[in-house]
TORMIVEX-968004 format. One line per 8 residues: number of its first residue (from 1); for each residue x, y, z of C-alpha. Coordinates in Angstrom, 1 decimal. Example, Ala and Ser with C-alpha at 12.3 -4.5 7.8 and 13.67 -1.06 7.14 Angstrom:
2
1	12.3/-4.5/7.8  13.7/-1.1/7.1
END
This chain:
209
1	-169.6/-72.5/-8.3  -165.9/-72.7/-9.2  -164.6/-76.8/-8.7  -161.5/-78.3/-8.8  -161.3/-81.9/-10.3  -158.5/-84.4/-8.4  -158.1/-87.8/-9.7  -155.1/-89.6/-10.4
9	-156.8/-91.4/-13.1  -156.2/-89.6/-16.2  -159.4/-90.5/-18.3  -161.2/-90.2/-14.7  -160.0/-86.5/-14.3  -160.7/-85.6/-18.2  -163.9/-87.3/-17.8  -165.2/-85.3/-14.8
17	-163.7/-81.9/-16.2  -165.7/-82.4/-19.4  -168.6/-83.5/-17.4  -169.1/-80.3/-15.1  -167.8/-78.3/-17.9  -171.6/-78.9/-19.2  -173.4/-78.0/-16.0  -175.0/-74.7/-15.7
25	-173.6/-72.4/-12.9  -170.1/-74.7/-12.8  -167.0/-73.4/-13.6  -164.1/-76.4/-13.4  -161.2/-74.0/-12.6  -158.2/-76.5/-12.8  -157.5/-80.3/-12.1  -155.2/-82.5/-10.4
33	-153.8/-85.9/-10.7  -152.4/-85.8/-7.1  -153.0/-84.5/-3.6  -149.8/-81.9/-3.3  -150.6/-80.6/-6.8  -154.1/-79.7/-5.4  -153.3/-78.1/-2.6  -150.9/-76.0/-4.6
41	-154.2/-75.1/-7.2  -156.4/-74.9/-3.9  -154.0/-71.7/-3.2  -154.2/-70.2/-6.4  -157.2/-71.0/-7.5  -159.3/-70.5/-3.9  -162.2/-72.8/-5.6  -165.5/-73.2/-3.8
49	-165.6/-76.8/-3.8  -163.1/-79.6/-4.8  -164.4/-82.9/-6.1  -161.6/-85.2/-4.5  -160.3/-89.5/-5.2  -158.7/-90.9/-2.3  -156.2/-93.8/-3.6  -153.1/-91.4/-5.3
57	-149.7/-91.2/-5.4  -147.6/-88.7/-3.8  -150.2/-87.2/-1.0  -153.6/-89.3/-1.3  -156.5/-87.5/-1.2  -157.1/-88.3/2.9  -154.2/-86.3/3.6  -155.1/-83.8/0.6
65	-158.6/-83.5/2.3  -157.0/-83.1/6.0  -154.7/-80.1/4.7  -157.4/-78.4/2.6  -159.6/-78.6/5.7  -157.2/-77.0/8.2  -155.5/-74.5/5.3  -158.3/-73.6/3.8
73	-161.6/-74.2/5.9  -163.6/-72.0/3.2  -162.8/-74.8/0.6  -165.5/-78.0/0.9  -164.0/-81.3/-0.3  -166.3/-83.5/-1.9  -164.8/-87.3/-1.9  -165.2/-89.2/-5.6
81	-164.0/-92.9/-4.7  -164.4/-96.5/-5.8  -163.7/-97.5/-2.4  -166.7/-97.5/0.5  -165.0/-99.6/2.8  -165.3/-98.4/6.4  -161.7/-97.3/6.9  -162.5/-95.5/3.9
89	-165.5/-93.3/4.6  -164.4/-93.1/7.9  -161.0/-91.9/7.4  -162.5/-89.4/4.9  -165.1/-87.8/7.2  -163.0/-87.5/9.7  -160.1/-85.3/7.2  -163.1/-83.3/6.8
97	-165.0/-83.9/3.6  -168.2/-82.4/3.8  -169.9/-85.4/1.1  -169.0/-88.8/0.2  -169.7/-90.4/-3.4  -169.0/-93.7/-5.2  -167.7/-93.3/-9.1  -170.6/-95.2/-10.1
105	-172.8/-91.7/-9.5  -173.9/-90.0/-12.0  -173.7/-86.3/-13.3  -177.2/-85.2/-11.3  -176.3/-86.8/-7.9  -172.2/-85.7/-8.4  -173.7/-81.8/-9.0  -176.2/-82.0/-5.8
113	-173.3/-83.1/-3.9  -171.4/-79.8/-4.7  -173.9/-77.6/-4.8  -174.6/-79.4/-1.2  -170.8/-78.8/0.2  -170.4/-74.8/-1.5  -173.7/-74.0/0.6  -172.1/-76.1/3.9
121	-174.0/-79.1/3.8  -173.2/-82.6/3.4  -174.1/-85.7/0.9  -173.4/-89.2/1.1  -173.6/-92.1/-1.2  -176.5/-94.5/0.2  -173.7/-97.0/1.2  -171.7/-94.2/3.1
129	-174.6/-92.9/4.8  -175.7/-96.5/5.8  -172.1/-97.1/7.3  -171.9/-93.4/9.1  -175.4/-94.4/10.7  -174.0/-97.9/11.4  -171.0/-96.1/13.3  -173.4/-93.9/15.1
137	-176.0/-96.5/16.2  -172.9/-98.8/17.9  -174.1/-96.6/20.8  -172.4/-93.8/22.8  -169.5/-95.1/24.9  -170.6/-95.8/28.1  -169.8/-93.0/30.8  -166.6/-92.6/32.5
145	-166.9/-92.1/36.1  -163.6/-93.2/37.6  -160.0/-92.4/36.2  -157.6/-94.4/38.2  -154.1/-93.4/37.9  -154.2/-90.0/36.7  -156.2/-91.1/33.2  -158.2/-88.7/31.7
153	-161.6/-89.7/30.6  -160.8/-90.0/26.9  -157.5/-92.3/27.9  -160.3/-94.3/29.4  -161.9/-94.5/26.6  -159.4/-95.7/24.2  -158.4/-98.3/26.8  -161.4/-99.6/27.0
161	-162.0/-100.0/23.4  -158.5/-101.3/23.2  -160.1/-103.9/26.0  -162.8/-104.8/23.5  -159.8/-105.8/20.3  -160.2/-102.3/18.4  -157.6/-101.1/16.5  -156.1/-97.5/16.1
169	-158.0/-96.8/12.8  -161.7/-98.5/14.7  -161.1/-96.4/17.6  -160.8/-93.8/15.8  -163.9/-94.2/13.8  -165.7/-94.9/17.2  -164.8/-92.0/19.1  -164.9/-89.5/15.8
177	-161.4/-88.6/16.4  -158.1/-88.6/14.2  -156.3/-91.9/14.2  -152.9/-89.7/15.3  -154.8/-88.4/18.2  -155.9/-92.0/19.2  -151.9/-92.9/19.1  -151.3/-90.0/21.4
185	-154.2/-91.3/24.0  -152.8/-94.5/24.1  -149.0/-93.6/24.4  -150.4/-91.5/27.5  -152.3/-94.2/28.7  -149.5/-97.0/28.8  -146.9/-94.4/30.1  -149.4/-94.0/33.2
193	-150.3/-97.1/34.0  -146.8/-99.1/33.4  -147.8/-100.9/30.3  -146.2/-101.9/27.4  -148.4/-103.5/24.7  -151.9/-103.8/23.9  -152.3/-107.0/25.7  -151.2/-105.5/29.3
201	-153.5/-102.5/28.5  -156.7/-104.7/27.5  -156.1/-106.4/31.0  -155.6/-103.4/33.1  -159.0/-102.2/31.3  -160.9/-105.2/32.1  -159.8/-105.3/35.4  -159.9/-101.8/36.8
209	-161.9/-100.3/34.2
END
């Protein structure tokens, strides 16, 4: 299994690449300190998996992950992150990493996880699997069955969670879309239905929707 180490941390990176560097069957073909750098060794190196942080200058690894996804869907990311915030795991699922680790995992759970993504499976740190369940369990949006003004049923959607005081970046994560896509509901929404802010939408939602 060939593995590509991003980090921005320098220690971090050196860390990782001597850690693999030990584990039978893993080949560490390169490392980066940043996501464009990565992509660049992504498409010379054509690794199987790439062990990814998020936080980095340049291109963070979100972005990094979103590219490698769409450029190169044979390539699984595997996210490596202090951070387990919500925004966070959700953001990174949705870029398409296939697993989702804290730094404080050790060498056995860090190889499972890309053994797990090289074979197309996923893995996710108990606190990112308890949040992805947590996101799932919120319940599935309840059906649309009228569109009013020449909405589409997604547009409905967003307005309603709009209705309820989500954000962009929570919409998102409710709907399992990209937060760019949720802009592009919403600027089709208001454009419809002769809004202009988030207020007017929420009160168009409760009221017709």
């Amino acid at each position: 299994m060939r593995v590509l180490v991003v980090d921005d941390q320098q220690a971090m990176r050196e860390g990782l690449v001597a850690l693999l560097g030990l584990v039978d069957g893993v080949e560490v073909v390169g490392d980066a300190g940043e996501g464009e750098r990565a992509l660049s060794l992504v498409a010379a190196l054509r690794p199987d998996v790439v062990l990814m942080d998020l936080r980095m200058p340049v291109m963070d690894g979100v972005e990094a992950t979103r590219r490698i996804a769409r450029e190169y869907p044979e390539v699984a990311v595997v996210v490596l992150t202090t951070y387990d915030d919500d925004r966070s795991v959700d953001s990174a699922l949705l870029a398409g990493a296939r697993g989702y680790l804290t730094k404080d995992a050790g060498r056995a759970e860090i190889t499972a996880a890309l053994r797990s993504a090289a074979a197309g499976q996923s893995t996710f740190s108990p606190t990112a699997a308890k949040r992805l369940v947590e996101a799932l369990s919120r319940g599935v949006p309840e059906p649309v069955t009228q569109c009013p003004d020449g909405l589409t049923a997604r547009e409905v959607e967003v307005l309603r969670l709009i209705a309820r005081g989500l954000n962009n970046a929570e919409i998102a994560g409710r709907l399992f879309i990209a937060e760019t896509t949720v802009k592009t509901h919403t600027n089709n929404a208001f454009a419809k239905i002769g809004v202009r802010n988030r207020t007017e939408a929420a009160n168009y939602a409760r009221d017709r929707l």
